[in-house]
C-alpha positions in Angstrom: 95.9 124.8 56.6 99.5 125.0 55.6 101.4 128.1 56.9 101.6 129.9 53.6 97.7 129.7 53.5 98.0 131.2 57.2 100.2 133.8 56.1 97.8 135.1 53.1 95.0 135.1 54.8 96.5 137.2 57.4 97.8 139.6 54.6 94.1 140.3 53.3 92.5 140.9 56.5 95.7 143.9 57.0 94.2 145.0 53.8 91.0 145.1 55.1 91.6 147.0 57.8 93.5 149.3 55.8 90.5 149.8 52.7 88.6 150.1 56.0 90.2 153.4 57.5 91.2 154.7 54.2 90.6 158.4 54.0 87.6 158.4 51.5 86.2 156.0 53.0 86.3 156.9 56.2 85.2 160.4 55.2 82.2 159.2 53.5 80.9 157.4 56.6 81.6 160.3 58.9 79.0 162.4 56.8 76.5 159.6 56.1 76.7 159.6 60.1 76.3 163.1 59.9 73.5 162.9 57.9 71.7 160.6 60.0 72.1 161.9 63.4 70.5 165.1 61.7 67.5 163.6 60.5 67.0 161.8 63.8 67.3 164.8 65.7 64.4 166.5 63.6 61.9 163.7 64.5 63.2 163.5 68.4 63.5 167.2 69.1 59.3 167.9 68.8 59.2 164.4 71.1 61.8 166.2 73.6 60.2 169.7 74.0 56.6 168.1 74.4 58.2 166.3 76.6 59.6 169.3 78.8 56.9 171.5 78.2 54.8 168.9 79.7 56.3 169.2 83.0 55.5 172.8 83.2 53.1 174.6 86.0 49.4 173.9 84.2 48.4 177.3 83.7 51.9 178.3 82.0 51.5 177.0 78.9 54.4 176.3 76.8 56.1 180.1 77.7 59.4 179.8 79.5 62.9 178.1 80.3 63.2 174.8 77.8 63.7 172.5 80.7 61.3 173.9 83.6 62.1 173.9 87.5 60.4 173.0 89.2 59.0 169.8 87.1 55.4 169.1 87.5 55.1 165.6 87.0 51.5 165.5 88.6 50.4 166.5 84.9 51.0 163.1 84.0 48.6 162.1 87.0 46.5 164.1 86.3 46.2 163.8 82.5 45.4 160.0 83.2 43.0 160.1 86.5 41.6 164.0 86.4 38.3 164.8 85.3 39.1 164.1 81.8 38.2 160.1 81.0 41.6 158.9 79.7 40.9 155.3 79.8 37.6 155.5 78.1 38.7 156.9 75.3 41.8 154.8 75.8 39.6 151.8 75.3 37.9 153.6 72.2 41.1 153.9 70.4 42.2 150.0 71.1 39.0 149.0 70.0 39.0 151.2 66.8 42.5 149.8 66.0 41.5 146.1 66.0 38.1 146.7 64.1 40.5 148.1 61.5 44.2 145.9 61.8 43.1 142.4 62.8 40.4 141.7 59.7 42.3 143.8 57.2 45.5 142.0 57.9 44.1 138.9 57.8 42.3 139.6 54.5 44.9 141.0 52.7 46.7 138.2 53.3 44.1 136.0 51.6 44.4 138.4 48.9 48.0 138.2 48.6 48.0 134.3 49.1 45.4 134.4 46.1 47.4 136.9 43.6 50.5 134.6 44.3 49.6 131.1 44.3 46.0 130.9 42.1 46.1 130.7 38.6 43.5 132.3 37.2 42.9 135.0 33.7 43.3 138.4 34.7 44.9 137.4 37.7 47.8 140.1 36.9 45.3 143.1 35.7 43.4 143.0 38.5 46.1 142.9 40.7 47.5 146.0 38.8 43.9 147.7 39.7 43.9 146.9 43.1 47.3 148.7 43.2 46.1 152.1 41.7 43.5 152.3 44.1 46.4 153.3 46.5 46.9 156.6 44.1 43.3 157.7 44.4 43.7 160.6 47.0 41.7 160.4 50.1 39.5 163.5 49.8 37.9 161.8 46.6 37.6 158.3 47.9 35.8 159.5 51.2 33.1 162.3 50.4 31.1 158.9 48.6 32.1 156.7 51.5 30.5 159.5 54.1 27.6 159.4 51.7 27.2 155.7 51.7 28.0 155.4 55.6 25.0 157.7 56.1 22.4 156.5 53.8 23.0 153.0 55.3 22.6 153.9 58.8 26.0 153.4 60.1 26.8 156.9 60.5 28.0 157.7 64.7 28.8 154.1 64.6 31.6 151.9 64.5 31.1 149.9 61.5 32.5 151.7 59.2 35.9 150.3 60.8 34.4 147.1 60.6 33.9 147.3 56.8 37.7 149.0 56.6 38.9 145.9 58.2 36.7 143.2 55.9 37.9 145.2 52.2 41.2 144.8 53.3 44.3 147.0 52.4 46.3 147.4 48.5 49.4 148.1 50.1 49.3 145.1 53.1 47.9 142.9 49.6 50.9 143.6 47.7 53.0 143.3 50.8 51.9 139.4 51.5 51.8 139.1 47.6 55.8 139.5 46.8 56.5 137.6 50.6 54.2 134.3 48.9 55.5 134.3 45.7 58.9 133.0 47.1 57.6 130.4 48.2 59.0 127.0 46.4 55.4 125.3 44.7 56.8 122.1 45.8 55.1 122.9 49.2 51.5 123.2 47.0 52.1 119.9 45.2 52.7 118.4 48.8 49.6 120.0 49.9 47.6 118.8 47.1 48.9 115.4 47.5 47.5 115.3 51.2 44.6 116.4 49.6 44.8 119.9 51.1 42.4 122.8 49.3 43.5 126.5 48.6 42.0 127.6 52.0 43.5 124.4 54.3 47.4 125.0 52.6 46.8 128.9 53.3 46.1 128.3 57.2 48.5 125.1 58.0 51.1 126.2 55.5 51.4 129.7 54.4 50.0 131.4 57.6 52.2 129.8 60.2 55.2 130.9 58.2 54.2 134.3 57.9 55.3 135.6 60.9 57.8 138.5 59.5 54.8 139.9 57.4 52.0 140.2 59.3 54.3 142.1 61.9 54.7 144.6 59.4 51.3 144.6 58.5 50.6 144.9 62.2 52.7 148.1 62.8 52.0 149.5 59.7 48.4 149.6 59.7 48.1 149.5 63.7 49.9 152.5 63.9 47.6 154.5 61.3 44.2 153.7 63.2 45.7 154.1 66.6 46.2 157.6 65.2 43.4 158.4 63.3 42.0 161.9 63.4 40.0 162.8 60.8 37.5 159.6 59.8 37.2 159.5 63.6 36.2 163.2 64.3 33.7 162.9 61.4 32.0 159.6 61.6 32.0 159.3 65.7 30.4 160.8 68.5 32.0 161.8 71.5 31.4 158.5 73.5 33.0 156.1 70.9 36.0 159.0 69.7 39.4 157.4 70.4 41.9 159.3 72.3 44.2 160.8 70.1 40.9 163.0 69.1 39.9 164.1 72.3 43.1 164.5 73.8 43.3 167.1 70.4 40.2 169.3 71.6 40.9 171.3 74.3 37.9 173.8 74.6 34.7 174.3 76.5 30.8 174.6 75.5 28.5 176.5 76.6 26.9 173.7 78.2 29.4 173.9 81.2 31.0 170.2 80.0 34.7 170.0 79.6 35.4 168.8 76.4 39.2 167.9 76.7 42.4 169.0 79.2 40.1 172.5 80.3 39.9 175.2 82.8 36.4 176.1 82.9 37.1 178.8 85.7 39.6 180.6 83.4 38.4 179.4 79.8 41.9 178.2 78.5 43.2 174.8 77.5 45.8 173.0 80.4 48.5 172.5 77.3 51.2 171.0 79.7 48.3 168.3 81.1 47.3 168.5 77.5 50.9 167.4 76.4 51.3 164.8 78.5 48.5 162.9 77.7 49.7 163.1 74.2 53.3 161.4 75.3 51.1 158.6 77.4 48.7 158.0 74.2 51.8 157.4 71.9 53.4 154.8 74.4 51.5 151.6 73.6 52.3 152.2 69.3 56.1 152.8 71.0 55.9 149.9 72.9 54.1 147.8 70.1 57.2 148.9 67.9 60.1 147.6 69.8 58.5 144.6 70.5 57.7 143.4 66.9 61.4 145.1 66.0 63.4 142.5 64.9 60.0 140.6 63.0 59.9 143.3 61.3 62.7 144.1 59.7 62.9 140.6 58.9 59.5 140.8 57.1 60.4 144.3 55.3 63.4 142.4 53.8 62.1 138.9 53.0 58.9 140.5 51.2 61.1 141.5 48.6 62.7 138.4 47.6 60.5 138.2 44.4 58.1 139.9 42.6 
């Protein structure tokens, strides 16, 4: 590189640096800063007073100083080895959560795989049908599916996540089907040469490489069930409820039987205990989260490449 070449390339990245701190520009990302910083601090600051309201003297309540002194951290103790069950319906919600992730991510990548590389008439209208079905709101949709759950047998049971997880999901569908559409056909040609069928090029081929996607499709719909309130407070009984539910009910029957984080001498919910085993059940979706981070937000930006 001669030193004139040098010398203008040294006199565009001074511009640079100069378009960089310009005024307007600068001004505009202090308040897109701004802006964001706000909006974080409206989802952290519930997080941050369950957080210190859990700490407070179990019969307090949530009445008090913001930060409390002293800090009771045996609520966190107790909240997970007390009289309340934590791990069994701990192990309710994980199983609940894979009923409904693992088979509907897996089909709805078949479905995806199947709207993107088969040809076949109608291919495009019914893909447009599944796509409404996301618009249908859920209080329509699931008066006929509590119908059909009962007359069939399967109501205070789980397999009604079973058949969530079969039928797959419209938005995980259209997910897997913009990520396979850009992929090149030479890899089905290869396939068919080898002599490869639709389902043998989707597992060797297609699967392997979708790595990005399912993570999304993991955390996305993982997140949802491991959170589920109301199909699980209306299909369930209280052995198989997960534990975002009874962690939620904090009240006593007549029957003498604590229902959730109680005081059956005194007839009030324990809402610091009751707080913190709310933080503990939201760890494992936390620590699912930063895990799969950098997959994911590889897979939300490759699964817009093409439509």
């Amino acid at each position: 590189m001669t030193q004139a070449a040098v010398a203008a390339e040294a006199t565009r990245a001074r511009r640079r640096r100069r378009k960089r701190w310009a005024p307007r520009r600068l001004g505009a990302r202090t308040l897109l800063h701004v802006v964001v910083l706000a909006l974080a601090a409206v989802f952290v600051a519930p997080i941050v007073w369950g957080f210190f309201s859990s700490l407070r003297d179990v019969h307090a309540g949530v009445s008090g100083a913001v930060i409390p002194n002293p800090a009771h951290w045996d609520n966190y103790r107790y909240a997970w080895s007390g009289e309340f069950a934590f791990s069994h319906y701990l192990w309710n919600t994980v199983v609940l959560t894979f009923l409904g992730t693992a088979p509907a991510v897996l089909t709805s990548a078949l479905a995806g795989y199947a709207f993107a590389r088969m040809r076949a008439r109608g291919r495009n209208v019914f893909f447009v049908f599944v796509l409404a079905t996301t618009f249908i709101p859920f209080a329509v949709s699931f008066i006929p599916f509590f119908w059909v759950v009962v007359e069939l047998g399967m109501y205070s049971t789980r397999w009604p996540w079973v058949i969530w997880g079969i039928s797959g999901n419209a938005f995980l569908i259209f997910l897997f089907r913009q990520f396979y559409a850009s992929f090149p056909a030479e890899l089905d040609d290869a396939a068919a040469i080898d002599g490869a069928g639709h389902l043998r090029t989707f597992l060797q081929i297609y699967l392997p490489n979708s790595i990005g996607p399912l993570a999304v499709a993991v955390v996305i719909l993982g997140t949802g069930w491991w959170g589920e309130y109301i199909l699980a407070s209306l299909l369930l009984p209280d052995q198989l409820i997960p534990l975002g539910v009874k962690v939620a009910t904090g009240y006593y029957d007549p029957a003498q039987v604590a229902t959730g984080y109680y005081d059956p001498a005194q007839q009030f919910a324990l809402v610091p205990v009751q707080l913190a085993g709310s933080l503990l059940f939201t760890i494992p979706p936390l620590l699912a989260f930063f895990a799969l981070q950098k997959r994911l937000a590889r897979g939300i930006v490759t699964t817009g490449l093409k439509g």
